[in-house]
ZADO-847417 format. One record per residue (C-alpha): residue in three letters; x negated, y negated, z. Coordinates in steps of 0.5 Angstrom, whole numbers. Each point is the difference from the previous one (the first is absolute). Last residue first. Layout:
<gudrens>
ALA, X, Y, Z
...
</gudrens>
This chain:
<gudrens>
UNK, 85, 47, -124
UNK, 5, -1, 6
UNK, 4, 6, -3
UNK, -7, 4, 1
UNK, -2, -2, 7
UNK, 8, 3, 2
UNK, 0, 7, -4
UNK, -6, 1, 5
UNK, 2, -3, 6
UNK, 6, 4, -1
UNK, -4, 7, -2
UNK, -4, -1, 6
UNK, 5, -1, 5
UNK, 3, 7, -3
UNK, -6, 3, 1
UNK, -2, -2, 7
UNK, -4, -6, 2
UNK, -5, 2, 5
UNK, 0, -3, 6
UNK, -5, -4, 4
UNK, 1, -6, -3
UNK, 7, -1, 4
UNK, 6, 2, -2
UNK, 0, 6, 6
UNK, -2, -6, 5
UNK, -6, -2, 3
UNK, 4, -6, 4
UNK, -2, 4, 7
UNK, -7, 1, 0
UNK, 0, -8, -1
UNK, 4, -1, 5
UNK, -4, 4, 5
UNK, -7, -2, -1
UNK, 2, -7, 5
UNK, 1, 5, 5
UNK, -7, 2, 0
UNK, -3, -7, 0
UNK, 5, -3, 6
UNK, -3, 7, 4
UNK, -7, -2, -1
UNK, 2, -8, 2
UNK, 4, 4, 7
UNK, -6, 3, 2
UNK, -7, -5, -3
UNK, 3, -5, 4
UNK, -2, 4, 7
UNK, -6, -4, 2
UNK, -3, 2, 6
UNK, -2, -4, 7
UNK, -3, 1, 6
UNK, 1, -5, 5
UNK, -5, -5, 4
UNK, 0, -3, 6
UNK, -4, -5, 3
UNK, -1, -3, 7
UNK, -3, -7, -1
UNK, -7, -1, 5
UNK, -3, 5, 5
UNK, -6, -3, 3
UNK, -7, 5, -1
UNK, -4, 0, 6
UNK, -8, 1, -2
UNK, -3, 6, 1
UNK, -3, 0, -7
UNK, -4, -5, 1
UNK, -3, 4, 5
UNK, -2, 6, -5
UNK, -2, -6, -5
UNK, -5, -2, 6
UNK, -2, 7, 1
UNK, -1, 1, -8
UNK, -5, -5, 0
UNK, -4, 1, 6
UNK, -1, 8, -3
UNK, -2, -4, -7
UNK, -6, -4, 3
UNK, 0, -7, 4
UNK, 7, -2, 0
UNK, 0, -6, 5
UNK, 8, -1, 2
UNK, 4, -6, 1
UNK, 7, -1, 2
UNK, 6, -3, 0
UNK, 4, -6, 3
UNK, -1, -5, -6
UNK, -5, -5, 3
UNK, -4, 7, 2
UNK, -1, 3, -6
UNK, -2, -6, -3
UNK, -5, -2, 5
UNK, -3, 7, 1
UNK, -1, -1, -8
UNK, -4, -6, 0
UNK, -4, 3, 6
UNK, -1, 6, -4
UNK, -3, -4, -6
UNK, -4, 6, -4
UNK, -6, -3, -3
UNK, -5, 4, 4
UNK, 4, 7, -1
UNK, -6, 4, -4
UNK, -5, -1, 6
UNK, -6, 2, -2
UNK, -5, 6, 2
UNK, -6, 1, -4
UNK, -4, 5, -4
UNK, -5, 0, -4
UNK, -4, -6, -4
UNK, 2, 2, -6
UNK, 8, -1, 2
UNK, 4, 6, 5
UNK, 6, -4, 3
UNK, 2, 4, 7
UNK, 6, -3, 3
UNK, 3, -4, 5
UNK, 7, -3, 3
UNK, 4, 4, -4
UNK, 5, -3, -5
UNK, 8, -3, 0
UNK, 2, -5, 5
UNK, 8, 2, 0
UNK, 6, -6, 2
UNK, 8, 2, 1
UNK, 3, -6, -1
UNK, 7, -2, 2
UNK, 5, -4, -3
UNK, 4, -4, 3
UNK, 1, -5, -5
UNK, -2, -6, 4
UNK, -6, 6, 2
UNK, -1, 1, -7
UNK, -2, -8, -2
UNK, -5, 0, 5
UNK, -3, 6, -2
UNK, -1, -4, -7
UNK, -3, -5, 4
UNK, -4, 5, 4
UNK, -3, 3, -6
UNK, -1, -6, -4
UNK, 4, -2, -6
UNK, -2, -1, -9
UNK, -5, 6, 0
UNK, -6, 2, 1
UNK, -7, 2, 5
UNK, 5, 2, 6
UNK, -3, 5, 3
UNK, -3, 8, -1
UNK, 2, 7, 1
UNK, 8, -1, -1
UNK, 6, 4, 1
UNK, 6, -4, 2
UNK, 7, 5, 2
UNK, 5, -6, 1
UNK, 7, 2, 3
UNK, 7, -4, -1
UNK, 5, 5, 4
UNK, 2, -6, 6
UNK, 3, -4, -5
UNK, 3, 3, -6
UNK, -2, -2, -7
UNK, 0, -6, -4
UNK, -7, -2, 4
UNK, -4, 6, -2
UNK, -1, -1, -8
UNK, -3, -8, 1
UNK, -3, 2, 7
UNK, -4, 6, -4
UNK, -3, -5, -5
UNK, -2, -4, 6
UNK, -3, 5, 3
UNK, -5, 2, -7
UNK, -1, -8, -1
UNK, -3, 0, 7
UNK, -4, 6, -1
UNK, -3, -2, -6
UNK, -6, 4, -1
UNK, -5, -1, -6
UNK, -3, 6, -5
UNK, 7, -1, -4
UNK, 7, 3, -1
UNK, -2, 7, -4
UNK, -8, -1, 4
UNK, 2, 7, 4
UNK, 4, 5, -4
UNK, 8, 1, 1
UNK, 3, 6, -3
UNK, 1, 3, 7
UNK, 4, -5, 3
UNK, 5, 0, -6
UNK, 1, 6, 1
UNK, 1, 0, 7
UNK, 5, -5, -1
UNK, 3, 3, -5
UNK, 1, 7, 4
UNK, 3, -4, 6
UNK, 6, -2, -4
UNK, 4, -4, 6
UNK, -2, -7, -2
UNK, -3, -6, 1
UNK, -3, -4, -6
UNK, -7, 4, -3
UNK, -6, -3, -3
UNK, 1, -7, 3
UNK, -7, -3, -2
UNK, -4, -4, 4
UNK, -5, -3, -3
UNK, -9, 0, 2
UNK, 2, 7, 2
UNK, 6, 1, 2
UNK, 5, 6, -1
UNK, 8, -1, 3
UNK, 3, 7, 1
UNK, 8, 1, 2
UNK, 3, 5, 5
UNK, 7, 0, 1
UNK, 0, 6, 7
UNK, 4, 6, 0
UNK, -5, 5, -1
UNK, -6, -4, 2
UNK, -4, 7, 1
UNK, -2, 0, -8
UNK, -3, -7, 0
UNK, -5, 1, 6
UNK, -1, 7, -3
UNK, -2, -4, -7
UNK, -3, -6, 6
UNK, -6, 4, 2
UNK, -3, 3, -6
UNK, 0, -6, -4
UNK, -2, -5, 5
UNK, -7, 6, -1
UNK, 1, -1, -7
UNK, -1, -8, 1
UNK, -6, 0, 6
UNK, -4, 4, -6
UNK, -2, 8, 3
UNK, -5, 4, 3
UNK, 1, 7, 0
UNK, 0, 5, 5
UNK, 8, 0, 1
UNK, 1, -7, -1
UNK, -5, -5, 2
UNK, 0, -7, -1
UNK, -5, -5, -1
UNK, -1, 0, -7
UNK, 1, -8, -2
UNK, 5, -1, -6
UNK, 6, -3, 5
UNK, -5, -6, -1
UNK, 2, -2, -5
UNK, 7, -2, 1
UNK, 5, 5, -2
UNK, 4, -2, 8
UNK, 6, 3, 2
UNK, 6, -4, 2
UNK, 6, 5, 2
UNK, 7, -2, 1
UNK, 5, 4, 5
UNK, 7, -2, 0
UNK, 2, 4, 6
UNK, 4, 7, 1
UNK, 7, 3, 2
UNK, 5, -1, -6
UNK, 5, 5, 4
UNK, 4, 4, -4
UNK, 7, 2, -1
UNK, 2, 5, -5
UNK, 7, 0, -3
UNK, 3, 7, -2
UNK, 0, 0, -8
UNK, 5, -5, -5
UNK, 1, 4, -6
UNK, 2, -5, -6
UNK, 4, -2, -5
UNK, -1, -5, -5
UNK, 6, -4, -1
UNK, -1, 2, -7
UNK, 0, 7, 0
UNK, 8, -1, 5
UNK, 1, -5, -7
UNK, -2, 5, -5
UNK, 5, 7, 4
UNK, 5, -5, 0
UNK, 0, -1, -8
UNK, -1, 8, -1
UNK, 6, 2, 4
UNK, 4, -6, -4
UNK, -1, 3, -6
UNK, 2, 7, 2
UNK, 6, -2, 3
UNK, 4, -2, -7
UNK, -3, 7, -2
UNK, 2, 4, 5
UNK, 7, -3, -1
UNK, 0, 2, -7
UNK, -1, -5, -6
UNK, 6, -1, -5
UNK, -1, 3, -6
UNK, -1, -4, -6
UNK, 3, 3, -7
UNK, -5, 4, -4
UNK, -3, -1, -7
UNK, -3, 6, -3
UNK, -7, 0, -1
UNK, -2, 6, -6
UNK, -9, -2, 1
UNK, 2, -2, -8
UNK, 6, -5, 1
UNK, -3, -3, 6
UNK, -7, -2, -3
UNK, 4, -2, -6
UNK, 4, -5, 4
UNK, -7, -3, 3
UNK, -3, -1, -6
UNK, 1, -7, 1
UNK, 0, 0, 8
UNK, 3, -7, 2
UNK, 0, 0, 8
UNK, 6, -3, 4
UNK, 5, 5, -5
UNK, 6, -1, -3
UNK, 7, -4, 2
UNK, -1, -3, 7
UNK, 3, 1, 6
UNK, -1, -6, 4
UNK, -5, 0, 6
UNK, 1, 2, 7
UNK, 3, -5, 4
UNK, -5, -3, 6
UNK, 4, 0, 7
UNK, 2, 7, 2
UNK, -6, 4, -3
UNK, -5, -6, 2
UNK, 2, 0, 7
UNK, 0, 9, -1
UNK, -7, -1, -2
UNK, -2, -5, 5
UNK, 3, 4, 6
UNK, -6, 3, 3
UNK, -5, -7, -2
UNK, 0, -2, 8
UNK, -4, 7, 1
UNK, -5, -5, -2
UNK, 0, -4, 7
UNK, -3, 7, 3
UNK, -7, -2, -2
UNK, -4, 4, 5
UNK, 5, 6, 1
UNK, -2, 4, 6
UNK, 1, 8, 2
UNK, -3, 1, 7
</gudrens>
């Protein structure tokens, strides 16, 4: 479908013949607008001829008027408008808060016969995670002893992830704000629609940070409708080899699961204790089941611009007058002998 996004412009149609009816053409005057000293010289010697004016052909008087249509229709700016394609902005507002603290750095993960830092295995998890949520505006808050916005909500995945990835633990501070990271998620979630406001909070320790508590924050998110998905992350034991051998610890000790549940539960979602990475990904694999609310269709239309065609041709037909004024009297043709000899003999009277 042809359409023009600037139409009012082909008001301009009539403007020359206005100008053509309404102003009067100048006087003639005797001489030249332009005043060439040696231009009498140049005519007699290139062998110039005066000729008398010649009314403009019909095609000519046309051709003028063709080019100035052509201009405005280029300047409406003419477009090609492609079949409307309705879709449907099927998902939620879905913020992820993980935690740089320094605790992140204990080993006590697993992944394929390797033990691994708690982050990396977050890592692992949540960029599949992230690549399953098509549909869905995801935002990444990081916290450590700050809580930082790294990425608002939005619909590009692949930033997301990679902005994730460039994290490192410690780059927010060794302690752990949780109650600043879930009020910095409120602050962002609450202007969006209600019943698709999600918090995904990942955490392996408490609240040693920050402006907020937890549940004052949690308070907060559920006047806001906003529901928090809470994960406790870190084993229950491993082994630490030191001097005096090898002894079992408890590397989740300083993990508030109390305060977490309490969170979870104030908002109307869910706790989960994520104890190795097979842990983790089932508890991302539930979330992803969660019903998605379908909110303003939208619908888009291709479009192409086609100023460039009748701007290109306007162009080619503006050459055509300057090709048609080459006259045999123009510099392009020799003077005969005769013409010659009258120059000559003309030059010399003047000397």
């Amino acid at each position: 479908m042809l359409e023009l996004e600037w139409p009012w412009i082909l008001i301009a149609l009539p403007l020359p013949l206005l100008v053509y009816r309404f102003i009067k053409p100048a006087s003639d005057v005797t001489g030249s607008a332009l005043h060439i000293p040696f231009y009498r010289e140049l005519s007699s010697m290139i062998g110039e001829q005066k000729t008398e004016k010649t009314t403009p052909s019909k095609s000519q008087r046309i051709l003028p008027w063709f080019i100035w249509m052509l201009l405005l229709l280029a300047a409406s700016r003419p477009v090609w408008l492609g079949e409307p394609i309705e879709f449907q902005n099927t998902g939620r507002d879905l913020m992820m808060a993980v935690d740089l603290s320094g605790s992140m750095e204990i080993n006590d993960m697993v992944l394929n016969g390797r033990q691994i830092d708690r982050l990396t295995a977050t890592k692992s998890v949540m960029n599949d995670f992230i690549e399953r949520r098509r549909g869905d505006r995801l935002g990444l808050i990081l916290f450590g002893t700050q809580a930082y916005l790294q990425t608002p909500l939005t619909f590009d995945r692949q930033t997301v992830k990679t902005l994730m990835n460039e994290s490192g633990i410690g780059m927010a501070g060794n302690k752990t704000a949780i109650g600043d990271a879930l009020g910095l998620a409120v602050k962002h979630l609450r202007k969006r629609q209600e019943d698709s406001r999600v918090l995904i909070l990942l955490t392996d320790g408490a609240n040693t940070a920050g402006e907020i508590s937890p549940l004052q924050a949690a308070q907060i998110a559920k006047e806001e409708q906003i529901k928090i998905y809470s994960i406790g992350l870190g084993a229950d034991e491993m082994i630490e080899r030191s001097f005096f051998g090898a002894h079992r610890v408890n590397p989740s000790a300083d993990l508030d699961e109390k305060t977490l549940k309490e969170m979870a539960e104030l908002t109307g979602g869910q706790y989960f204790r994520a104890r190795n990475i097979e842990e983790l990904n089932k508890i991302y694999a539930l979330l992803d089941q969660l019903e998605p609310t379908i909110q303003e269709e939208e619908t888009f239309r291709p479009s192409k611009d086609l100023f460039f065609w009748p701007l290109g041709l306007a162009l080619l037909l503006s050459l055509i007058p300057a090709f048609m004024h080459i006259s045999p009297g123009s510099a392009f043709t020799r003077p005969n002998a005769d013409t010659r000899g009258s120059t000559e003999a003309k030059r010399r009277a003047r000397l």
